[in-house]
C-alpha positions in Angstrom: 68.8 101.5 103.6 67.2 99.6 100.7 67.7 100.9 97.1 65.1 99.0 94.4 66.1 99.5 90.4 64.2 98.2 87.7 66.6 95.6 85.4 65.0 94.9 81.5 65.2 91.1 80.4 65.0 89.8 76.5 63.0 86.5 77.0 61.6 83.9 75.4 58.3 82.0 75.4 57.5 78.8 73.3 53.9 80.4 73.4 54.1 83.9 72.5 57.7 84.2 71.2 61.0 87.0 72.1 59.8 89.6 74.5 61.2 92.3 76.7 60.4 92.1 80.5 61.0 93.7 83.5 62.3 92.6 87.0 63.6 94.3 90.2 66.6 94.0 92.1 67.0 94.6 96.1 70.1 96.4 97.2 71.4 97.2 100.7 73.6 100.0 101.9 76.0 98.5 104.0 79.1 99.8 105.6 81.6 99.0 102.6 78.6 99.5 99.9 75.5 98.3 98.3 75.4 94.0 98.3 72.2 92.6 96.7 70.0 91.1 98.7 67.5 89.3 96.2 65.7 90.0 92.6 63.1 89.0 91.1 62.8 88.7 87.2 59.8 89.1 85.0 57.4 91.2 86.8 55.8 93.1 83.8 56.6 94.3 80.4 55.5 97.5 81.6 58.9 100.0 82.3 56.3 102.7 83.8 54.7 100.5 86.1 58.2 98.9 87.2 59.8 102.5 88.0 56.4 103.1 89.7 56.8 100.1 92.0 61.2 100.6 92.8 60.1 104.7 93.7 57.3 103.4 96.0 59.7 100.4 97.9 62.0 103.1 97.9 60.6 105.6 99.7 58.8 103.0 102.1 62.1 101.2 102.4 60.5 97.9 102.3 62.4 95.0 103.8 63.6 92.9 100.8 62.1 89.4 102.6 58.4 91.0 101.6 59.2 92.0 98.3 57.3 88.9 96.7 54.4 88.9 99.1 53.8 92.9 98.0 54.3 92.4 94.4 51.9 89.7 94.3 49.1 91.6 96.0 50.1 94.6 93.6 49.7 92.3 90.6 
């Protein structure tokens, strides 16, 4: 089983300045717990959309190695 969360970031641009982010972070269930199998960091500043996205992989139970691919085509 594949558990997504949302994670905020405070970042920094040279461009635009401080800003808050938001990334997602790919557990798996295994036998002695939940190990991290990858994240990816500043996907939007949007916490609705983010939460939208880690329900969705959730209940598809995406496989973590297409996790970029699909969050490219959903961007």
């Amino acid at each position: 089983m594949y558990l997504y969360l949302p994670f905020r970031e405070h970042l920094f641009h040279p461009d635009i300045g401080a800003y808050d982010s938001y990334g997602i972070l790919a557990l798996r269930q295994t036998h002695t717990g939940w190990v991290r199998e990858t994240y990816i960091p500043d996907v939007t500043p949007s916490r609705t959309f983010i939460r939208t996205l880690c329900r969705r992989y959730i209940k598809e139970q995406l496989a973590p190695c297409h996790l970029m691919d699909v969050l490219q085509d959903e961007l």
